[in-house]
MOPAC internal coordinates of N, CA, C and O (Angstrom, degrees):
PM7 1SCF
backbone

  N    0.0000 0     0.00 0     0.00 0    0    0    0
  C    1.4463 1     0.00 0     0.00 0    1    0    0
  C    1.5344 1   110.74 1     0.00 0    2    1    0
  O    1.2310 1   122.98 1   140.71 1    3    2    1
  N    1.3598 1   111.90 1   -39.29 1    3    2    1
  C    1.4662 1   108.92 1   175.44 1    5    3    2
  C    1.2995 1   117.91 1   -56.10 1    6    5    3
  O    1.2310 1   121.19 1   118.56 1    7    6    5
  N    1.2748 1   115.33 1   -61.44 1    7    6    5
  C    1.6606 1   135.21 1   174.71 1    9    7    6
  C    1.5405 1    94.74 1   -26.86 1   10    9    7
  O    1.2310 1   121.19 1   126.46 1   11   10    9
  N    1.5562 1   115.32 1   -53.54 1   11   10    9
  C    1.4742 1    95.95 1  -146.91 1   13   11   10
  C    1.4814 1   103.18 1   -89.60 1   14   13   11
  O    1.2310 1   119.68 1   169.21 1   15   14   13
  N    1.8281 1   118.22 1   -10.79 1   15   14   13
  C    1.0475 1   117.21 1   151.29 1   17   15   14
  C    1.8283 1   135.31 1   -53.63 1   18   17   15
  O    1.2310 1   134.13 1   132.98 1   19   18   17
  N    1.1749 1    90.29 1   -47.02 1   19   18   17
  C    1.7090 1    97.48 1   175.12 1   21   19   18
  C    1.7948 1   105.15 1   -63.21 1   22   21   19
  O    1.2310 1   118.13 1   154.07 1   23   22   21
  N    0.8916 1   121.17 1   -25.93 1   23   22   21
  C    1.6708 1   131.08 1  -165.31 1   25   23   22
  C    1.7210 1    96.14 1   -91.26 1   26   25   23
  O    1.2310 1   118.92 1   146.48 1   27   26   25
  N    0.9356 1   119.66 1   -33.52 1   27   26   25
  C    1.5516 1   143.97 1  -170.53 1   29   27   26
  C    1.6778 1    83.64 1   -63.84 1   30   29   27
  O    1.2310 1   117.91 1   111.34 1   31   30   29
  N    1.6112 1   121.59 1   -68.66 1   31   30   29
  C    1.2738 1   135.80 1  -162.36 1   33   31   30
  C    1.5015 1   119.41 1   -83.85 1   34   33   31
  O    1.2310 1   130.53 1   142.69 1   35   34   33
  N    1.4304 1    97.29 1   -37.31 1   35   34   33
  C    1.8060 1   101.92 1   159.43 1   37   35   34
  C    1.7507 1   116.80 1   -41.32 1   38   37   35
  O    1.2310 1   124.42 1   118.89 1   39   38   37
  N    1.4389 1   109.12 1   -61.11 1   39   38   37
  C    1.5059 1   133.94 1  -178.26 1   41   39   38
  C    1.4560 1   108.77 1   -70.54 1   42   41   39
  O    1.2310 1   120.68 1   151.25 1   43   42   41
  N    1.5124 1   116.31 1   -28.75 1   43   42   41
  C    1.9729 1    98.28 1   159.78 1   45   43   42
  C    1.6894 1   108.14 1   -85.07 1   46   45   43
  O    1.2310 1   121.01 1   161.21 1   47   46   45
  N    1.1909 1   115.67 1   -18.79 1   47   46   45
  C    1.3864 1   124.06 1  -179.64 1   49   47   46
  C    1.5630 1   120.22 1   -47.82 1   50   49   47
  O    1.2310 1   128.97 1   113.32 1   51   50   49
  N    1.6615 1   100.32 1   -66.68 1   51   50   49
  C    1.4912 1   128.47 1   157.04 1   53   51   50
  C    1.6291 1   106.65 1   -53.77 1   54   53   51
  O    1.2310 1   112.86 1   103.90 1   55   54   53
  N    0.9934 1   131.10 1   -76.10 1   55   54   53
  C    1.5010 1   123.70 1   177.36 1   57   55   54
  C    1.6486 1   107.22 1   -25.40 1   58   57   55
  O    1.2310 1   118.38 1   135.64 1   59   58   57
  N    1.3595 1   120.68 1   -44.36 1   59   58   57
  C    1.4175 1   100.12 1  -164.27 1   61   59   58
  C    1.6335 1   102.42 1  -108.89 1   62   61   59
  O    1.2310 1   125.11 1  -176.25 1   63   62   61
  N    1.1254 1   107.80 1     3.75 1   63   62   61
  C    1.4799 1   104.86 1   158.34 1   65   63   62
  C    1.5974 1   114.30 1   -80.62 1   66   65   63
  O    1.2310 1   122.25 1   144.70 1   67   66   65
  N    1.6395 1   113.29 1   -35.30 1   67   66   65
  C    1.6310 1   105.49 1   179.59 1   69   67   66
  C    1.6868 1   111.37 1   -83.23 1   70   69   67
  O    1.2310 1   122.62 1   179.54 1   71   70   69
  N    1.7080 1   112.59 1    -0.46 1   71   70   69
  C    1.4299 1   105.53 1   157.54 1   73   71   70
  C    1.5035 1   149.18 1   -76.34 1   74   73   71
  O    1.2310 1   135.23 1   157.74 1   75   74   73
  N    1.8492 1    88.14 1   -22.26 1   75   74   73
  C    1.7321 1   132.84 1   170.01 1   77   75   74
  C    1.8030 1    89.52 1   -58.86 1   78   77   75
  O    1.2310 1   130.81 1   102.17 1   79   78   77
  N    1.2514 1    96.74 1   -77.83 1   79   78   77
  C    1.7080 1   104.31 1  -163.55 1   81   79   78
  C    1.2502 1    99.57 1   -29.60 1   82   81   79
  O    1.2310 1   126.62 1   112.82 1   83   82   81
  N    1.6882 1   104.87 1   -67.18 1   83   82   81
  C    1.7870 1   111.59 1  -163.99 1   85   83   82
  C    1.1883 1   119.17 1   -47.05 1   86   85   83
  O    1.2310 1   116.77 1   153.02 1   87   86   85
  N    1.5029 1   123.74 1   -26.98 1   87   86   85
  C    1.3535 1   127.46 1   176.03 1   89   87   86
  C    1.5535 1   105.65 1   -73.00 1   90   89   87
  O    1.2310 1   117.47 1   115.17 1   91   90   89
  N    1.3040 1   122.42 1   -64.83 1   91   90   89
  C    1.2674 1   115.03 1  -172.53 1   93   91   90
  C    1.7555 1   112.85 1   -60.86 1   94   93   91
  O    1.2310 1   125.08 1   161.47 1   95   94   93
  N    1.5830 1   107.85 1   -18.53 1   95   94   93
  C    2.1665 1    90.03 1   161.73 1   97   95   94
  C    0.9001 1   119.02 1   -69.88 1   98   97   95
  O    1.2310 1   116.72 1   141.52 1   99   98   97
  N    1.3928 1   123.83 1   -38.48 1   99   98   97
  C    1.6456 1   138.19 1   163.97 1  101   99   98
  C    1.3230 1   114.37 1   -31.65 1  102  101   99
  O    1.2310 1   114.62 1   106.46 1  103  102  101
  N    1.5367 1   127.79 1   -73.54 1  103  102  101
  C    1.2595 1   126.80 1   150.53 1  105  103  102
  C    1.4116 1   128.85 1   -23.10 1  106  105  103
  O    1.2310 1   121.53 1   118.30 1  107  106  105
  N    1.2220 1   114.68 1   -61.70 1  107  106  105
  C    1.2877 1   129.08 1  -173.85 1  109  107  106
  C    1.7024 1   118.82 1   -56.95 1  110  109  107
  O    1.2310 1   129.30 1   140.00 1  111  110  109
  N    1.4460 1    99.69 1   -40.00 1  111  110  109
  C    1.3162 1   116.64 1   178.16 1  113  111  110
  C    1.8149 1    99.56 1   -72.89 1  114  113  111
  O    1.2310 1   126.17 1   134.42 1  115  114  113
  N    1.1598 1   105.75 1   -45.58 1  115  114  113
  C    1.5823 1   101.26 1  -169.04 1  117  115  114
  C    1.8352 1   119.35 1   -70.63 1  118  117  115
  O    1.2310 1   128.89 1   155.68 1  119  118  117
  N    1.7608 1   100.48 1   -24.32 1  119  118  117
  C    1.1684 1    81.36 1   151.49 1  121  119  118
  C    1.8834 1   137.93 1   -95.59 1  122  121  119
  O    1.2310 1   126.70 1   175.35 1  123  122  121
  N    1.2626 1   104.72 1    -4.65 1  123  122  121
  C    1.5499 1   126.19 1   173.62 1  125  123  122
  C    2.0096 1    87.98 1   -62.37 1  126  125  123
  O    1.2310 1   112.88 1  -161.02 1  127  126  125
  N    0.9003 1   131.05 1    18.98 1  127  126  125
  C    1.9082 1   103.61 1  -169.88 1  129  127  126
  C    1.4668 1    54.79 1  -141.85 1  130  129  127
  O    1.2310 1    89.29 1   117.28 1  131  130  129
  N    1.1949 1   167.85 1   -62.72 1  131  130  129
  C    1.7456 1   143.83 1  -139.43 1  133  131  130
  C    1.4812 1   101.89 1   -89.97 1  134  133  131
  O    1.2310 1   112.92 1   153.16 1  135  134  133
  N    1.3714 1   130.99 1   -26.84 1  135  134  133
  C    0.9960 1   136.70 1   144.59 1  137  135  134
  C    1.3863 1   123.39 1   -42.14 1  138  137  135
  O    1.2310 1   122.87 1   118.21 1  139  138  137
  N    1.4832 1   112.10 1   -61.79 1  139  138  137
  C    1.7644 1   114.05 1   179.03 1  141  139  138
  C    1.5806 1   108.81 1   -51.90 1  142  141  139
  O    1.2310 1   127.86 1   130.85 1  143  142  141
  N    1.8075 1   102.48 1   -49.15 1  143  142  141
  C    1.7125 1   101.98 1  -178.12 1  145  143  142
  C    1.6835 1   109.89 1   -60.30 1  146  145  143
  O    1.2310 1   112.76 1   121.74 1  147  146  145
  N    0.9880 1   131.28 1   -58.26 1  147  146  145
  C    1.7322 1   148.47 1   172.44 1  149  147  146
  C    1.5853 1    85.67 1   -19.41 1  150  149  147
  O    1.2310 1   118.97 1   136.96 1  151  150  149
  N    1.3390 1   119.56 1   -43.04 1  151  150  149
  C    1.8833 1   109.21 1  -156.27 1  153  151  150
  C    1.5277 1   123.92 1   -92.56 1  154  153  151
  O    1.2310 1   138.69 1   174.42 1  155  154  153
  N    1.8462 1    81.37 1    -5.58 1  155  154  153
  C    1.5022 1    85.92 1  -164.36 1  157  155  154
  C    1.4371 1    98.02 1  -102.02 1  158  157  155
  O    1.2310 1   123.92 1   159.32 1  159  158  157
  N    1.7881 1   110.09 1   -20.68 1  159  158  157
  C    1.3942 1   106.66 1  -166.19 1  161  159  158
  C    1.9837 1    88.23 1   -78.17 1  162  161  159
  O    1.2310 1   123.49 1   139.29 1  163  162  161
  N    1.1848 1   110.92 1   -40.71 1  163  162  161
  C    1.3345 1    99.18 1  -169.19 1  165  163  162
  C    1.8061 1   114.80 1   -52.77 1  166  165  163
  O    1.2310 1   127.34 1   126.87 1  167  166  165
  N    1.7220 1   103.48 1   -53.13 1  167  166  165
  C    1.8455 1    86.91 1   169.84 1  169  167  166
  C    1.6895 1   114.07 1   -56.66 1  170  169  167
  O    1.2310 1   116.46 1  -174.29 1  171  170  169
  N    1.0394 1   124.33 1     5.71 1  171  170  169
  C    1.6344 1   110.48 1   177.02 1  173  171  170
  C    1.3533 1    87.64 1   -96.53 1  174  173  171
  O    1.2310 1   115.37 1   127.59 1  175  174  173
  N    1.2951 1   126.39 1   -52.41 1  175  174  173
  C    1.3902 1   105.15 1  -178.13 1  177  175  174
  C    1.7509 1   128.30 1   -52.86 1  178  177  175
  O    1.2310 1   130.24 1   144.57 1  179  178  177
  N    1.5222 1    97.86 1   -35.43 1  179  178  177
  C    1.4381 1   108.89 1   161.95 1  181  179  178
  C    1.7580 1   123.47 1   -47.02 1  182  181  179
  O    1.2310 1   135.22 1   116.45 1  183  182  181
  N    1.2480 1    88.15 1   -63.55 1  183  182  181
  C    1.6690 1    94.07 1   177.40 1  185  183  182
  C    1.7079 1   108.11 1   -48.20 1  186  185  183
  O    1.2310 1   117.15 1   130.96 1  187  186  185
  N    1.3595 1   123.02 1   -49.04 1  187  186  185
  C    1.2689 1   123.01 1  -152.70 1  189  187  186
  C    1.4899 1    91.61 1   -60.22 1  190  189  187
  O    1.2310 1   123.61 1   128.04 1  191  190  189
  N    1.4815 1   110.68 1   -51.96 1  191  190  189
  C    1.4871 1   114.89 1  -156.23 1  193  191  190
  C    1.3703 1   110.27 1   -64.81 1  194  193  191
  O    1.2310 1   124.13 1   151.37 1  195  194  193
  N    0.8847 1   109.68 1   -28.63 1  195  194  193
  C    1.4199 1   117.17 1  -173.54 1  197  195  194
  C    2.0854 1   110.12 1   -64.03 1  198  197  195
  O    1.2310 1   140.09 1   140.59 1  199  198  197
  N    0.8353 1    78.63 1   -39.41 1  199  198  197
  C    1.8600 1   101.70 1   179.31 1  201  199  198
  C    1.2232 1   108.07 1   -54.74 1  202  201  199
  O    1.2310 1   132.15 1   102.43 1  203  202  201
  N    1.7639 1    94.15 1   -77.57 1  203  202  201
  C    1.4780 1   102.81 1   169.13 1  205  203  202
  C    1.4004 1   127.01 1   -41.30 1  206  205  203
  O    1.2310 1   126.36 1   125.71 1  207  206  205
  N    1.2946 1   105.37 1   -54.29 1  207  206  205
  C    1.4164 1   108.39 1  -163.98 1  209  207  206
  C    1.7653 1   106.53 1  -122.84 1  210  209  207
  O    1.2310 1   119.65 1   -75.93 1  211  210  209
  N    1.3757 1   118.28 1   104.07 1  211  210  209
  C    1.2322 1   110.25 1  -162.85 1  213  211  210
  C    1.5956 1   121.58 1   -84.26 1  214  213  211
  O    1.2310 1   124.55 1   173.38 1  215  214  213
  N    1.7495 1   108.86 1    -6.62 1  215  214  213
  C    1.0058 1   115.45 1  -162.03 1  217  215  214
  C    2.0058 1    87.37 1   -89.83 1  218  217  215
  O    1.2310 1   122.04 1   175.26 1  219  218  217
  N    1.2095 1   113.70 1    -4.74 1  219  218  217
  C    1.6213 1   125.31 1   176.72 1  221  219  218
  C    1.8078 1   109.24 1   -37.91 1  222  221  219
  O    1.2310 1   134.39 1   120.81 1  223  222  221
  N    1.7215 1    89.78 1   -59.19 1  223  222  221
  C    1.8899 1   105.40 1  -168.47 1  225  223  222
  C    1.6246 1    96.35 1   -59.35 1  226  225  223
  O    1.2310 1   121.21 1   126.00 1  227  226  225
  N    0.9847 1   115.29 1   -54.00 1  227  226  225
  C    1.6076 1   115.71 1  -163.89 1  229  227  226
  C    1.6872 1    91.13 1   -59.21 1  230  229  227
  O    1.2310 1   119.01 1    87.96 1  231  230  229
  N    0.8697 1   119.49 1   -92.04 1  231  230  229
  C    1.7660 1   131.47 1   169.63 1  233  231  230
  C    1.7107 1   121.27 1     1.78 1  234  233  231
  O    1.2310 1   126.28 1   119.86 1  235  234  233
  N    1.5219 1   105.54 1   -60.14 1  235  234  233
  C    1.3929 1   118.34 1   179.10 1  237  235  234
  C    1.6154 1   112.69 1   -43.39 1  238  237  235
  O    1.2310 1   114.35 1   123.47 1  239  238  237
  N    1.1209 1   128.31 1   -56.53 1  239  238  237
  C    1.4791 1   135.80 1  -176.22 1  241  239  238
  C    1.5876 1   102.37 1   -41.98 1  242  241  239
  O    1.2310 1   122.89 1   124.03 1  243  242  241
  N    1.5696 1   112.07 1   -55.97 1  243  242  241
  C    1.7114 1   120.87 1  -175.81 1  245  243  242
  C    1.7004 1    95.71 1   -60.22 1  246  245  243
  O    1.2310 1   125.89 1   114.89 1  247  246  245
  N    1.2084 1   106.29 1   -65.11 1  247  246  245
  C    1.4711 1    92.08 1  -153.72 1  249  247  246
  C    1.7054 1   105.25 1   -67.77 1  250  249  247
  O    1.2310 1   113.77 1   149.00 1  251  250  249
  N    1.4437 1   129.38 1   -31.00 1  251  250  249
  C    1.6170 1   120.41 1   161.22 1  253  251  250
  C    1.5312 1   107.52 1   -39.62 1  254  253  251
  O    1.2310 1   106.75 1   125.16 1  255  254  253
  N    1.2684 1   142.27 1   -54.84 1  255  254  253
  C    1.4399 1   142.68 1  -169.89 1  257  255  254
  C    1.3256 1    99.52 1   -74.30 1  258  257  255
  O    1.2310 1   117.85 1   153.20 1  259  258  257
  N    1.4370 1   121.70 1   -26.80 1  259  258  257
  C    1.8687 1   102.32 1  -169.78 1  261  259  258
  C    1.8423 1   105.34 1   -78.16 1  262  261  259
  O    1.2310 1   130.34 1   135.45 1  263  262  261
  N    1.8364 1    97.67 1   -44.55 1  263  262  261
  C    1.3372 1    94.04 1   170.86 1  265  263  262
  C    1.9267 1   127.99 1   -61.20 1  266  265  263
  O    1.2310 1   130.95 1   156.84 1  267  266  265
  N    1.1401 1    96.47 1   -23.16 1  267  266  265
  C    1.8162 1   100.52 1   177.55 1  269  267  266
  C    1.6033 1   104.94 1   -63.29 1  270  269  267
  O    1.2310 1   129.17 1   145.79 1  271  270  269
  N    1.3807 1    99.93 1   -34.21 1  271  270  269
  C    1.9010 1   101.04 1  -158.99 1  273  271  270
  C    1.3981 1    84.38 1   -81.32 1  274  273  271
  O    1.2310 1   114.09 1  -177.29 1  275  274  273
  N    1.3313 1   128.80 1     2.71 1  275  274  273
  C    1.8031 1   106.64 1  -168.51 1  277  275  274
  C    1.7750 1   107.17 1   -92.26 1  278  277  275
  O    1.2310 1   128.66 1   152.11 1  279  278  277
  N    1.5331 1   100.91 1   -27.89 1  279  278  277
  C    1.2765 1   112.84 1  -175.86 1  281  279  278
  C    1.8586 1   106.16 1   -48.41 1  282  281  279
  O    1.2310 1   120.10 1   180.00 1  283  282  281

């Protein structure tokens, strides 16, 4: 009877540990899709600038390396 008590509590144990997880993929996923949008708005911003401003494409490479070296 014990056994099947402890096994009883093992199996709600696990149950609410694989409900923890599920929440935090949930999360995880929800910010991975604000991430996906963030990337797409940024190449639109890319594209635009580039249009607009052509001396942008040449430019971009310097200013990506000036901001990396700032970190």
């Amino acid at each position: 009877m014990k056994d099947l008590m402890s096994l009883k509590e093992k199996i709600a144990l696990i149950e609410a540990e694989i409900k923890v997880i599920s929440e935090k993929i949930d999360d995880i996923n929800k910010n991975l899709e604000k991430i996906n949008e963030l990337e797409i708005e940024i190449k639109a911003i890319k594209m635009f600038l580039k249009r607009v401003f052509p001396d942008f494409k040449k430019e971009y490479p310097d200013i990506l390396k000036k901001l990396s070296s700032m970190e």
